[in-house]
C-alpha positions in Angstrom: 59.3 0.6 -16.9 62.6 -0.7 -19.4 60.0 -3.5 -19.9 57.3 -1.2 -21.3 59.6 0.9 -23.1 60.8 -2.5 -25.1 57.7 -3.4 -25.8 56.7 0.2 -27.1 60.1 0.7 -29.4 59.1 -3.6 -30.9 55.5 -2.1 -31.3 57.0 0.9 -33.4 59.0 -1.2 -35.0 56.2 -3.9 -36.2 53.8 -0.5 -37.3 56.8 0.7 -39.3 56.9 -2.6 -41.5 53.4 -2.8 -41.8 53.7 1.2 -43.2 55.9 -0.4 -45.7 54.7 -3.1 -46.8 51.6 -1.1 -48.0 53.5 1.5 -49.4 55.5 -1.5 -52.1 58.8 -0.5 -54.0 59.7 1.0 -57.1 63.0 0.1 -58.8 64.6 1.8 -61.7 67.8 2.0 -64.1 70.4 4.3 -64.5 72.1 2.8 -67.3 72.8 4.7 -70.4 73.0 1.8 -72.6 70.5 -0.2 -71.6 69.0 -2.5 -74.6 65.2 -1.4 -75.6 62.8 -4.1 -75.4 64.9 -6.6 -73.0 62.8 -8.0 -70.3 63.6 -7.3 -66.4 62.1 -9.9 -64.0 62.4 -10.0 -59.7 62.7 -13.2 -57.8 63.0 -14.0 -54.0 66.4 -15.6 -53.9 65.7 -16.7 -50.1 64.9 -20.2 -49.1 64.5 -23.5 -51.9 61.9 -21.5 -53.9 62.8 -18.5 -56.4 59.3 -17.2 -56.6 58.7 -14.6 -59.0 57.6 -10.7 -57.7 57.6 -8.2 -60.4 58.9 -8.1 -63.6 58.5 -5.0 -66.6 59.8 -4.2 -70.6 62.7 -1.5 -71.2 61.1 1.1 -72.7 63.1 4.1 -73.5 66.0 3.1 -72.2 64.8 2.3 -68.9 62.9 0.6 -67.3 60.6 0.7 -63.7 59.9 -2.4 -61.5 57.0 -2.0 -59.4 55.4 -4.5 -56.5 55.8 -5.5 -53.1 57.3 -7.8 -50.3 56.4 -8.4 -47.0 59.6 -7.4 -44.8 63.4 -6.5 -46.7 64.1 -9.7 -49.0 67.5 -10.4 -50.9 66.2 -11.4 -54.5 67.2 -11.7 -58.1 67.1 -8.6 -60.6 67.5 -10.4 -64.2 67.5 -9.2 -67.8 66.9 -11.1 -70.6 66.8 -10.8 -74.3 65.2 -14.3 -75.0 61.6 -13.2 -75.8 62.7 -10.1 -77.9 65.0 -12.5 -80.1 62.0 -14.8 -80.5 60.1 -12.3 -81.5 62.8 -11.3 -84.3 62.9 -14.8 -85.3 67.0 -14.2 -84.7 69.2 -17.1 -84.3 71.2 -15.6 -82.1 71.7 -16.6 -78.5 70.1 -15.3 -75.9 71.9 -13.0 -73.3 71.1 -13.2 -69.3 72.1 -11.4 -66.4 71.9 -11.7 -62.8 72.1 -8.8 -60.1 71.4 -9.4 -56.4 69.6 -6.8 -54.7 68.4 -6.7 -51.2 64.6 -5.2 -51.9 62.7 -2.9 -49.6 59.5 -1.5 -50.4 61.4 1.9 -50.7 62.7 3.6 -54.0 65.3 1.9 -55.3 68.0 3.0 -58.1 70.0 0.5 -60.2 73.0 2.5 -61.6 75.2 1.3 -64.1 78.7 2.7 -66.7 77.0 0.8 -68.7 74.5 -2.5 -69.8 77.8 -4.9 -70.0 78.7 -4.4 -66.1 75.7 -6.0 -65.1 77.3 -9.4 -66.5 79.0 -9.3 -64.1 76.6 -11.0 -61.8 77.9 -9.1 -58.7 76.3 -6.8 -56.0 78.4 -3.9 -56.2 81.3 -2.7 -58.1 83.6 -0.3 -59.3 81.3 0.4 -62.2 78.0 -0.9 -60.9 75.6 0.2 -57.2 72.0 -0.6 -56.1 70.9 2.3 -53.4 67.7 2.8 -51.4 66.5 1.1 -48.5 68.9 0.2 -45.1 68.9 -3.4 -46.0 70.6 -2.7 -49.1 72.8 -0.2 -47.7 74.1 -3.0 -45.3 74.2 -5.1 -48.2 76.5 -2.7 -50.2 78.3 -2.6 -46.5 78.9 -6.2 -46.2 79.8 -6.9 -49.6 83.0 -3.8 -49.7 84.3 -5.2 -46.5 86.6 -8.1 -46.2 85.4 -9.4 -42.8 84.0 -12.6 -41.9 79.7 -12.8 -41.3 80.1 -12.6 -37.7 81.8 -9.9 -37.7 80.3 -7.8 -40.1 76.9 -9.4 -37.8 78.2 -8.1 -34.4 78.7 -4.5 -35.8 75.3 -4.1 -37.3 73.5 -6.5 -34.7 69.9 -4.4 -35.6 70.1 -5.0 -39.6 68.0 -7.4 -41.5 71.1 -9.1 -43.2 72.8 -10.0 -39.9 69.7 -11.8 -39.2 69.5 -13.6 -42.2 72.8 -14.5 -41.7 73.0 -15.4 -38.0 69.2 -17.8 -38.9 71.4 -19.4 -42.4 74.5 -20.1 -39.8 72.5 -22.2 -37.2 70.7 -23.7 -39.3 72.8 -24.9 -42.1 75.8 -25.5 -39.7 75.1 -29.4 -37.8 78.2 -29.3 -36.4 77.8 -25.9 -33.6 77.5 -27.0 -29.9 74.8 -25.0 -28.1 77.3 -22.4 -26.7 78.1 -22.0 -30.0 74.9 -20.7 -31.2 74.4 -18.8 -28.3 77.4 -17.0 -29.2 76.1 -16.2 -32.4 72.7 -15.4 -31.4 74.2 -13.1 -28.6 74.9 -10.6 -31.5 71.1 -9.8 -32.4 69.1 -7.4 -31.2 65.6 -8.8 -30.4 64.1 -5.7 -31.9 64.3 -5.3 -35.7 62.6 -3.4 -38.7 62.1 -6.8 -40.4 59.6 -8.6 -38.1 58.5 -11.5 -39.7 62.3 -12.6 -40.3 62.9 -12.4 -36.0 59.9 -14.9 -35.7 61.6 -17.1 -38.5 65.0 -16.2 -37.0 63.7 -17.5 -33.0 62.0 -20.6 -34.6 65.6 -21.2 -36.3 67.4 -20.7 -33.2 65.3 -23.0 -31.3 65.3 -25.9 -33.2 69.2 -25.4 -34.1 69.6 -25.7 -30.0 67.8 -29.3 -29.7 70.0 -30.4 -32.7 72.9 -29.0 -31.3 76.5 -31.2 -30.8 76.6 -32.7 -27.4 72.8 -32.3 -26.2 70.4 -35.2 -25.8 67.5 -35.5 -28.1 64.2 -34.0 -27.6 62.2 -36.7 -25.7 59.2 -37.5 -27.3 56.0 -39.6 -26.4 55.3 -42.5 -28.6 53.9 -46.4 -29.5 55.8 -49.5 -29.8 54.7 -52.0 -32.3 52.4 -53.8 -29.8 51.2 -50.2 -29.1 52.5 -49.6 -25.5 53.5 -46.4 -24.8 56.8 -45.2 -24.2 59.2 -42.2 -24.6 62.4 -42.1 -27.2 64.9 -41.3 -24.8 63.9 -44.5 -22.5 63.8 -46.3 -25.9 67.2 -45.3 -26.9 69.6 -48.1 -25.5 72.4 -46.9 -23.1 75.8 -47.6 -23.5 75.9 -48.2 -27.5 76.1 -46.0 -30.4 72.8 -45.0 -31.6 71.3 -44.1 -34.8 67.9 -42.6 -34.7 65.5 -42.0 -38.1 62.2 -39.8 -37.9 60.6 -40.5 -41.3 57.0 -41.0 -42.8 56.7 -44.7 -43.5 53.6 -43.4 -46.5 56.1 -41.4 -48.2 57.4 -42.8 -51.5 60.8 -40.0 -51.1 61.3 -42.0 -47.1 60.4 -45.3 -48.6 63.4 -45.2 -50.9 66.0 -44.6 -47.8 64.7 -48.3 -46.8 67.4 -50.6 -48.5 70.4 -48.5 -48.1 69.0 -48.2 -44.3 69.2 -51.8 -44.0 73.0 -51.9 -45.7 74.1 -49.8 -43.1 72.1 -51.6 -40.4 73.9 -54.8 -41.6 77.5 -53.0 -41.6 77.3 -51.3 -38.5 76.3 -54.6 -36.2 77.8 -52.5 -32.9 75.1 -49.7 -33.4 71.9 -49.6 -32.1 69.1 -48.5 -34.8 65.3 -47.7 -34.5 63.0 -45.8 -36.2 60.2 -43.5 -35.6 57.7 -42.9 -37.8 55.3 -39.7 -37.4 52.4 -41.8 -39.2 49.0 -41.1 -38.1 46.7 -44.3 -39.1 48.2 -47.6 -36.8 46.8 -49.9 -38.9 48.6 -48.6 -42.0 51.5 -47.9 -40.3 51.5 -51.8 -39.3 51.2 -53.0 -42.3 54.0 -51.2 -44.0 56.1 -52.7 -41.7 54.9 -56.3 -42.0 55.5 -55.8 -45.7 58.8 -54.1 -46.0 60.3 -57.2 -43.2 61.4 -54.3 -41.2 63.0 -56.0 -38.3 64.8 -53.6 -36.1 63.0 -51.1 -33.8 59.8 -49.5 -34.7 58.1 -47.1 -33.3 55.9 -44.1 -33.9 54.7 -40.7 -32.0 51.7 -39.9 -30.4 49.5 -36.9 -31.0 51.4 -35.1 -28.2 54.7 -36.2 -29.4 53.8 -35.4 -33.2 52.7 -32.1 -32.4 56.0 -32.0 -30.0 58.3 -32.9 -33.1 56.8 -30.2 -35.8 57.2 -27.5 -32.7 60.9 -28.4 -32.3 62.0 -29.2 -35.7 59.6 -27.8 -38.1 56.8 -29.2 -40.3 58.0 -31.7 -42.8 61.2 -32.7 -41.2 61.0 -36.0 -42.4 63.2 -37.3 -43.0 65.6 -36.6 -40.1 68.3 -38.5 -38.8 70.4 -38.6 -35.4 73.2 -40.4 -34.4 74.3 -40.6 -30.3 77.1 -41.1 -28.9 77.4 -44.1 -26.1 76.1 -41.2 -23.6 72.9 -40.5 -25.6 74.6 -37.3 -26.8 74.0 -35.8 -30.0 76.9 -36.2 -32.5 75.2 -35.4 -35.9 72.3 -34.4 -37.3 71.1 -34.4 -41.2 68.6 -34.7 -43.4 70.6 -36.2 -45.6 71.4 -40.4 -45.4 74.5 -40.8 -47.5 76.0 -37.6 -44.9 74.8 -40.2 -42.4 76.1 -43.2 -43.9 79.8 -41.5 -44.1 79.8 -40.0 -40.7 78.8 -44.2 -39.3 82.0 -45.4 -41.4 84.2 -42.9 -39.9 83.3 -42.5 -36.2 80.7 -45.3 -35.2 83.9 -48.1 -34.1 85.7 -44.9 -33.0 83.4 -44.1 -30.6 82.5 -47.2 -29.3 86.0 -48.5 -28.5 86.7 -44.6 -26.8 83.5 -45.4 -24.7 84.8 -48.5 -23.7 88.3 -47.8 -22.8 87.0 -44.3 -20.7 84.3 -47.0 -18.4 87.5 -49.6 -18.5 89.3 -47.0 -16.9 86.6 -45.6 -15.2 86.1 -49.2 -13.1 90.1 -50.0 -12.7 90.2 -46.3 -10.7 86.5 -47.4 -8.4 88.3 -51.0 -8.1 91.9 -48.9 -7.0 89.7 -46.9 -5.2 87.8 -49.7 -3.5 91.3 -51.5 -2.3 92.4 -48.5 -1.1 89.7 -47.9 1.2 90.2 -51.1 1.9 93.5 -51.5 2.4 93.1 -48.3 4.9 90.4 -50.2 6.7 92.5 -53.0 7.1 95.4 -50.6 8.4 93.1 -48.9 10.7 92.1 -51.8 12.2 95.1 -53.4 12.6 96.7 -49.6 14.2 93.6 -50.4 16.7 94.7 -54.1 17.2 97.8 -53.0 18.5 96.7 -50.0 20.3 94.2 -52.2 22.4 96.8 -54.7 22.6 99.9 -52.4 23.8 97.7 -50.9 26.2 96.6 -53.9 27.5 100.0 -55.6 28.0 100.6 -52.0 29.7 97.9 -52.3 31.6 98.9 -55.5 32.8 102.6 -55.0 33.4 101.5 -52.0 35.9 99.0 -53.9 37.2 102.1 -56.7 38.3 104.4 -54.0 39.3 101.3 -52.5 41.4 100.7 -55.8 43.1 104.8 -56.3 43.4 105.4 -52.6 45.2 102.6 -53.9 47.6 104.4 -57.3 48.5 107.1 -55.4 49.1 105.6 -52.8 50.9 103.8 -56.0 52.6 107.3 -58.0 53.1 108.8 -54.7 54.5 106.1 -54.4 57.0 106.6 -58.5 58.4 110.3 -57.5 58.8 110.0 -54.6 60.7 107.7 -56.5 63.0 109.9 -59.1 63.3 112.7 -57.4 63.5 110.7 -55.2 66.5 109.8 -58.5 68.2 113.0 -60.3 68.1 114.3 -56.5 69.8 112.0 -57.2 72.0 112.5 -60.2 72.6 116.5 -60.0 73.3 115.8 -56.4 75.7 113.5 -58.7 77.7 116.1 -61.7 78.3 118.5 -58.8 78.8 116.3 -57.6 81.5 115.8 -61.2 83.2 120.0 -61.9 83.2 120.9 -58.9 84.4 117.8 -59.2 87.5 119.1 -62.6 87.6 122.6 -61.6 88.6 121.6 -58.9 90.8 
């Protein structure tokens, strides 16, 4: 029943969104001095991309941005002056502002003192407030208050900025282990208004868990050079640091990373290095390597483990890069190679030498360990030795007293009869002297 009843309440949820994104947004100004003719444009202000959504003129001192976006998205509300100076042929230069605006398709108000506050390039002020729409009321809410993200995130677990924020957090963040981000996941509610960012957010979560601090890397089918198949976590050595780069061999942007992967290669002579490569044609990918002299461990994924590497960490990871602890344990994960290259200097020797002290130690306390149950053994044994041996020499010593008690009883016995006879004896010449005299 609770089961049918979530699934009803996410239902309602996903028909409210779609009701919304047909319906689109409207913003306008409240701003008595706003400049006529200045030009107003919207961007997205998620992600790497600042794509454009709606943009409109001042006229009459106001102006009124119309369009439409797919689920609540924080963007960019500029004004500019450049094209209307042109236009004048005026020399002088031109003026932009920036306000961020968290945009639902809703009716939306951006109110103003006047045109200079929004030079400001903030997202609420004294003298300056964006209304309409929940996600911008939370916006408004988060930007007042002076507490930290996952704060603010566990007292508004249901809004569409504590997702955003909880997704940028596991993501961005390399160095959370997986309790970590389940601690931070733990504050959002599976159910939201904004739909399509609780798919991005789950895909987020998931691969922020396999790259998590302290876990072992995703094991993934793959080829060796001679085209055997293997796994990467049986091709990972044991007992070494570990540095592990995913990369597309055809890429001129991963080609690049080649000579300042072979410095630190060269450097680093106590880690273990290999490659895997997510290349689809073998022959190519065979090549490349007999070209570029690449020495160290190659390998690249199968179809299975190509399709299990985009589910994990998203299409286009390439370049990724791992490093492991002795264990096979994640330490680090970037996308980045110089991040990579520092994080070796500082920690790679580190790491090694703790490893070895910890299975130095660890054999000194099985070899203590070892004498001491030997050492009891030996105890045990000799505590039996002496046991059989005491009881023996017992045994034997009653044994001789046994046999002694019985001479004696035995030498007793000869005495009394001799001692009988020899009374015997004397009563009987006793008898013949005294018939004798008679």
């Amino acid at each position: 029943m609770d089961r049918l009843i979530i699934t009803l309440l996410c239902t309602l949820c996903t028909l409210n969104t779609f009701a919304q994104s047909n319906k689109g947004f409207i913003i306008t100004s409240d701003i008595p001095d706003l400049p006529e003719g200045i030009e107003v444009v919207l961007e997205t202000a998620e992600g790497s991309n600042y794509d454009e959504v709606a943009r409109a003129i001042v006229k009459d001192g106001k102006f009124e941005v119309v369009g439409r976006v797919t689920h609540p998205t924080l963007c960019t509300l500029s004004t500019n002056n450049y094209k209307l100076l042109y236009a004048m042929e005026s020399k002088e230069e031109p003026t932009w502002t920036y306000t961020p605006i968290f945009v639902s398709n809703t009716e939306m108000v951006i109110k103003a003192d006047k045109y200079k506050y929004l030079f400001s390039n903030l997202p609420i002020s004294k003298h300056l407030r964006v209304t309409g729409g929940r996600a911008q009321e939370d916006f408004n809410d988060f930007n007042q208050r002076k507490n930290d993200s996952l704060t603010w995130m566990k007292q508004h677990p249901q809004s569409p900025l504590a997702i955003k924020m909880a997704t940028e957090m596991v993501l961005n963040n390399r160095t959370l282990t997986k309790r970590q981000i389940e601690d931070i996941t733990a504050t959002i509610f599976a159910c939201l208004d904004d739909y399509p960012r609780v798919q991005a957010y789950r895909r987020a979560v998931a691969t922020a868990k396999a790259m998590a601090v302290g876990e072992a890397l995703e094991d993934l089918s793959m080829y060796t050079q001679k085209n055997h198949l293997t796994s990467l976590l049986s091709a990972i050595p044991k007992d070494k640091v570990a540095f592990v780069c995913f990369w597309t061999t055809w890429r001129k942007s991963n080609q690049k990373l080649i000579p300042e992967f072979k410095k630190m290669i060269a450097k680093h002579p106590e880690v273990s290095f290999l490659c895997v490569a997510d290349d689809k044609e073998d022959f190519l990918w065979q090549k490349f390597l007999e070209r570029e002299q690449l020495l160290w461990p190659q390998y690249r994924l199968t179809k299975k483990g190509f399709k299990r590497f985009n589910e994990v960490y998203g299409q286009d990871a390439t370049p990724f890069f791992a490093m492991l602890d002795p264990e096979g344990k994640i330490v680090r994960t970037s996308s980045y190679l110089a991040e990579m290259q520092k994080l070796l200097d500082k920690h790679a020797a580190k790491l090694t030498k703790q490893y070895e002290q910890k299975h130095k130690k660890k054999n000194v306390e099985q070899d203590d360990e070892g004498n001491d149950k030997k050492g009891k053994k030996k105890g045990e044994l000799n505590d039996e030795g002496n046991d059989k041996k005491g009881k023996k020499i017992g045994e034997l010593k009653d044994e001789g007293n046994e046999k002694k008690n019985k001479k004696d009883e035995q030498n007793d016995g000869d005495n009394d009869k001799k001692g009988k006879k020899k009374n015997e004896q004397k009563d009987k010449g006793k008898t013949k002297k005294e018939k004798k005299k008679a």
